[in-house]
Structure formats: C-alpha cells, structure tokens
C-alpha distance (Angstrom), angle and dihedral (degrees) to the residues before:
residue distance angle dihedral
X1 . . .
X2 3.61 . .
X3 3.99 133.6 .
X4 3.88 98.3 -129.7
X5 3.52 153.1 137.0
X6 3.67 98.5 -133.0
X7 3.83 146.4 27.1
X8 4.09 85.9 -115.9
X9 4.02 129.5 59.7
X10 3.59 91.4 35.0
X11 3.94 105.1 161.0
X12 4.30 137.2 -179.7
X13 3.96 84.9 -107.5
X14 4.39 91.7 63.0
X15 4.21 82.7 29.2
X16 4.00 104.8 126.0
X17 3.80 103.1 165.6
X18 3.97 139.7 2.6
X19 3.22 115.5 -150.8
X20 3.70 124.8 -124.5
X21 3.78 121.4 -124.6
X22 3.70 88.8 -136.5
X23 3.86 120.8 97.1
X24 3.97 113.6 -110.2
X25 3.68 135.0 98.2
X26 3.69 120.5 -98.3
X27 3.68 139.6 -156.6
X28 3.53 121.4 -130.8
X29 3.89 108.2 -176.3
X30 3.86 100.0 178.5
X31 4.20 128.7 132.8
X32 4.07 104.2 -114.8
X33 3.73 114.0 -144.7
X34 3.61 100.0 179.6
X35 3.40 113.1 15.0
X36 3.82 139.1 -64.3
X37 3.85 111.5 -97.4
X38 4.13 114.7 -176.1
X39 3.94 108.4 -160.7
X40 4.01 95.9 -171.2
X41 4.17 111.3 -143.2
X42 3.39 118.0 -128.5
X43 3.10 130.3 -46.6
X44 3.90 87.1 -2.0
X45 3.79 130.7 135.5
X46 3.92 121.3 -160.0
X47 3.89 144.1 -168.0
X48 3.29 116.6 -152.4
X49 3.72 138.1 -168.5
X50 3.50 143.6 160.8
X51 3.86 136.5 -144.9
C-alpha cells in the first residue's frame, strides 16, 4: 500500500504497507497525503476501505 498520486511510480520511499500473503484483516492506521494506492502481489485479492 503506497501513499501516491497515481497507480504508476509507486516506490519503497511513498511504501506504507505490504501486504501479507496470509488471510486476515489488517489495520493500517496511517495519515494519507496523497492518496492510498493498493498494488495487490501475486496472486493476491484485496478489500479495501477507508475511514
């Protein structure tokens, strides 16, 4: 998960989260500046929502 302004030129330095190949729901309490980007891994699906 990424705090950016587009779907491209994500990099480690605007990285937030990675997200675990292991089933679960997880809490990611962290200000967003630019916007919240999830790249999924391989293989992954994701839910997402914001509060």
């Amino acid at each position: 998960m990424y705090d950016g302004t587009g779907v491209t030129g994500n990099t480690v330095a605007n990285q937030v989260f990675v997200i675990p190949n292991t089933v679960g729901s997880y809490l990611v309490d962290h200000p967003c500046v630019n916007g919240v980007v999830v790249v999924p891994g391989t293989g992954q699906t994701v839910a997402v929502t914001y509060d």
